[in-house]
C-alpha positions in Angstrom: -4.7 -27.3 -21.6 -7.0 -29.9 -23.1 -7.0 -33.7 -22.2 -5.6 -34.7 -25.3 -3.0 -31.8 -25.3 -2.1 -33.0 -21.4 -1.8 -36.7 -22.6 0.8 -36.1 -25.7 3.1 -33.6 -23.3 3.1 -36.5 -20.7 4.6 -38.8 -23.1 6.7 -36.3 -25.3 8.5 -36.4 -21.5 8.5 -39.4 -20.6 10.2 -40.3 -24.0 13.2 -37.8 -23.7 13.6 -39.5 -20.0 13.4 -42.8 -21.4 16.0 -42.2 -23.9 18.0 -39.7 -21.2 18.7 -42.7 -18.6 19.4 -45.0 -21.5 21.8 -42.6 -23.2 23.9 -42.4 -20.0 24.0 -46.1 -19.1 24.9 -46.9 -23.1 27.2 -44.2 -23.4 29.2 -44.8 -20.0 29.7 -48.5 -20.8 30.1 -48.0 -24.7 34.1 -48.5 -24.6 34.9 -51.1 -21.9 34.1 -54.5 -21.2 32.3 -54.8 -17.1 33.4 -57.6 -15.4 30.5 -60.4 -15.4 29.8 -62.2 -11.9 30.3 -65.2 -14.2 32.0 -66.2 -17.6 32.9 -69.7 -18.6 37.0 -70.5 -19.0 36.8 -71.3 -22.7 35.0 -68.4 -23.5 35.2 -67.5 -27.2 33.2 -64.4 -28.7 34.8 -65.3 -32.2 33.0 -68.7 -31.9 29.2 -67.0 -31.5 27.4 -66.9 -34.2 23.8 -66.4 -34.0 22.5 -65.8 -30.4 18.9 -66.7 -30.0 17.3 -64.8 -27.3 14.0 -66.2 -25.4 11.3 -64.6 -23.8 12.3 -62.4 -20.7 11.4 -64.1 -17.6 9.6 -62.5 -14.8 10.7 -63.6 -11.6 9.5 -60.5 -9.5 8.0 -61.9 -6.3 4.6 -59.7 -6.6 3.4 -59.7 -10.5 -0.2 -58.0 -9.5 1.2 -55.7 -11.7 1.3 -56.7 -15.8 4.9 -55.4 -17.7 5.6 -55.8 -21.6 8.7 -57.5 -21.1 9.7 -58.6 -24.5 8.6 -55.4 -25.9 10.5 -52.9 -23.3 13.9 -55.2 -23.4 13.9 -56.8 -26.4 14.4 -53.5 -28.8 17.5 -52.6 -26.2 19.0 -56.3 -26.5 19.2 -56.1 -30.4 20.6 -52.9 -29.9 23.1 -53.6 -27.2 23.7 -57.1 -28.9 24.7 -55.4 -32.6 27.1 -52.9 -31.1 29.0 -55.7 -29.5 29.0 -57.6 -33.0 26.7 -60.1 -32.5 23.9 -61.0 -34.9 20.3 -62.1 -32.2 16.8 -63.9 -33.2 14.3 -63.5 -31.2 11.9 -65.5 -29.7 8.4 -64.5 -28.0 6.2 -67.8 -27.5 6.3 -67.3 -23.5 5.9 -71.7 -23.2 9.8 -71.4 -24.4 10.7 -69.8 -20.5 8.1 -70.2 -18.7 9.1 -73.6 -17.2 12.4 -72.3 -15.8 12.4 -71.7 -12.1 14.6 -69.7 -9.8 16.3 -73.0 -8.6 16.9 -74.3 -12.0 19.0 -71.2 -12.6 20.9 -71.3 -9.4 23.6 -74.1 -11.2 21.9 -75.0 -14.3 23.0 -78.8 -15.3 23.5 -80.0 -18.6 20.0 -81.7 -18.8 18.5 -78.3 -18.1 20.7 -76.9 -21.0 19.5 -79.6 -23.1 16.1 -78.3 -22.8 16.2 -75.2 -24.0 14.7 -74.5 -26.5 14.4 -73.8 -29.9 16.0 -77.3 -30.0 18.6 -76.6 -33.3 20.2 -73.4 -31.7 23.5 -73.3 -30.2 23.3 -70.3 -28.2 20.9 -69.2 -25.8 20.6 -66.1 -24.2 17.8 -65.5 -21.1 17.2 -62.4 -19.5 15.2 -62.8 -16.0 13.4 -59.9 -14.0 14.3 -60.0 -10.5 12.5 -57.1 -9.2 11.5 -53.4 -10.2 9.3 -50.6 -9.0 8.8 -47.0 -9.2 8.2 -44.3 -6.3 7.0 -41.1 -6.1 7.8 -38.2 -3.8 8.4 -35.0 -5.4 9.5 -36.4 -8.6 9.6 -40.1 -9.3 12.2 -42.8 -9.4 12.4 -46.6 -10.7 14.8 -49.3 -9.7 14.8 -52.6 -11.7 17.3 -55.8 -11.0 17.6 -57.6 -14.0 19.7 -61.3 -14.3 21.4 -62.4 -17.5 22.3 -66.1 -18.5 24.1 -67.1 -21.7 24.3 -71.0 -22.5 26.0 -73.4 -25.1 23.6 -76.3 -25.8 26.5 -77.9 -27.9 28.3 -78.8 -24.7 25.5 -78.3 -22.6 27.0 -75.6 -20.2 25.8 -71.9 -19.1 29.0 -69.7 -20.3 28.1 -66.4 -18.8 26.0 -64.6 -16.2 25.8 -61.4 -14.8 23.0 -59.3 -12.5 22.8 -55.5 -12.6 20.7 -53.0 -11.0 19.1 -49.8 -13.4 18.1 -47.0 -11.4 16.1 -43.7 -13.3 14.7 -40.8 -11.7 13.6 -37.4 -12.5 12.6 -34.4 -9.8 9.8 -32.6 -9.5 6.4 -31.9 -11.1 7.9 -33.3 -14.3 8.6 -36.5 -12.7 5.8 -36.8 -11.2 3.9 -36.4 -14.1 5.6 -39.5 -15.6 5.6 -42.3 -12.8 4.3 -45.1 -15.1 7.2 -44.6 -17.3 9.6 -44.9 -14.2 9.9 -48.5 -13.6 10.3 -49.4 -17.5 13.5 -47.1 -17.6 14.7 -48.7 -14.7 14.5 -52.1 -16.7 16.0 -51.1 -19.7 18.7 -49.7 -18.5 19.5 -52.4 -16.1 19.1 -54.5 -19.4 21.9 -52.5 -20.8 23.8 -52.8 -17.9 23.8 -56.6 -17.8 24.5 -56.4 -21.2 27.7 -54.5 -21.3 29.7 -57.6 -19.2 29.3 -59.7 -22.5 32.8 -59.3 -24.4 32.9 -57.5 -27.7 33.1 -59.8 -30.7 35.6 -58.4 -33.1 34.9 -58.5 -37.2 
């Protein structure tokens, strides 16, 4: 088999795996609501209109390695987002996150709500990396933890927040022919996961 030939059979698989572990997560969560570790008293889906979503964070203690955060989750927020009835704009200028640290996020006041930006939007959601890898043995696996926050800048509070874990693997020569794809499964489907424990917003 040629290079080239090699190459497109390596991602042909690692595309139907991709899709596989997000199939199952989407599908098993597709009905009910998860319990989120967090959600504010007064929450009202009704009330949400447009949700703006920033940057995805990376708060992974070793970043030696470089991940296309906003382009791996952001497709599966949208998606994940639209099927619970929210409409989302997206934002990718990485100044908009960057500034938020692991402390800031541990009880979030409402100065630090008032900073979020972009300044006129009322809802903000933030999606933080906590950690993910991929091994190998015979076959490969990913794990990813993945944090969600969800603020009002109206009244200046954080409204809902949730942590999940995404785990993908696949056995044998196949999986250990797709490795690199691993650990970005692992982080889309723990996006889904964290995004399942936001409450449907009827029509």
């Amino acid at each position: 088999m040629s290079v080239l030939k090699r190459e497109v059979s390596v991602r042909r698989l690692a595309g139907q795996l991709v899709l596989c572990c997000i199939s199952v997560s989407f599908f098993s969560g597709c009905v009910m609501t998860k319990l989120a570790d967090y959600m504010h008293e007064d929450f009202d889906a009704q009330s949400i209109e447009t949700v703006h979503v920033l940057p995805v964070l990376d708060h992974r203690i070793d970043q030696s390695k470089s991940l296309k955060l906003d382009k791996w989750v952001h497709p599966v927020v949208e998606r994940s987002l639209k099927q619970r009835g929210y409409s989302s704009s997206f934002h990718t200028d990485p100044a908009l996150a960057a500034w938020i640290s692991r402390d800031m996020l541990e009880s979030p006041n409402s100065e630090f709500v008032a900073r979020l930006q972009p300044q006129a939007a009322k809802w903000i959601l933030l999606l933080v990396l906590e950690d993910s890898q991929s091994k190998m043995s015979f076959g490969s696996t990913g794990t990813a933890e993945m944090s969600g926050y969800g603020f009002n800048k109206e009244t200046g509070e954080m409204v809902w927040r949730d942590k999940e874990v995404g785990k993908c693997g696949q056995g044998g020569l196949a999986g250990m022919m797709v490795k690199g794809f691993m650990e970005r499964s692992a982080i889309e489907m723990a996006t889904t996961e964290v995004l399942q424990t936001i409450p449907v917003r009827e029509e």
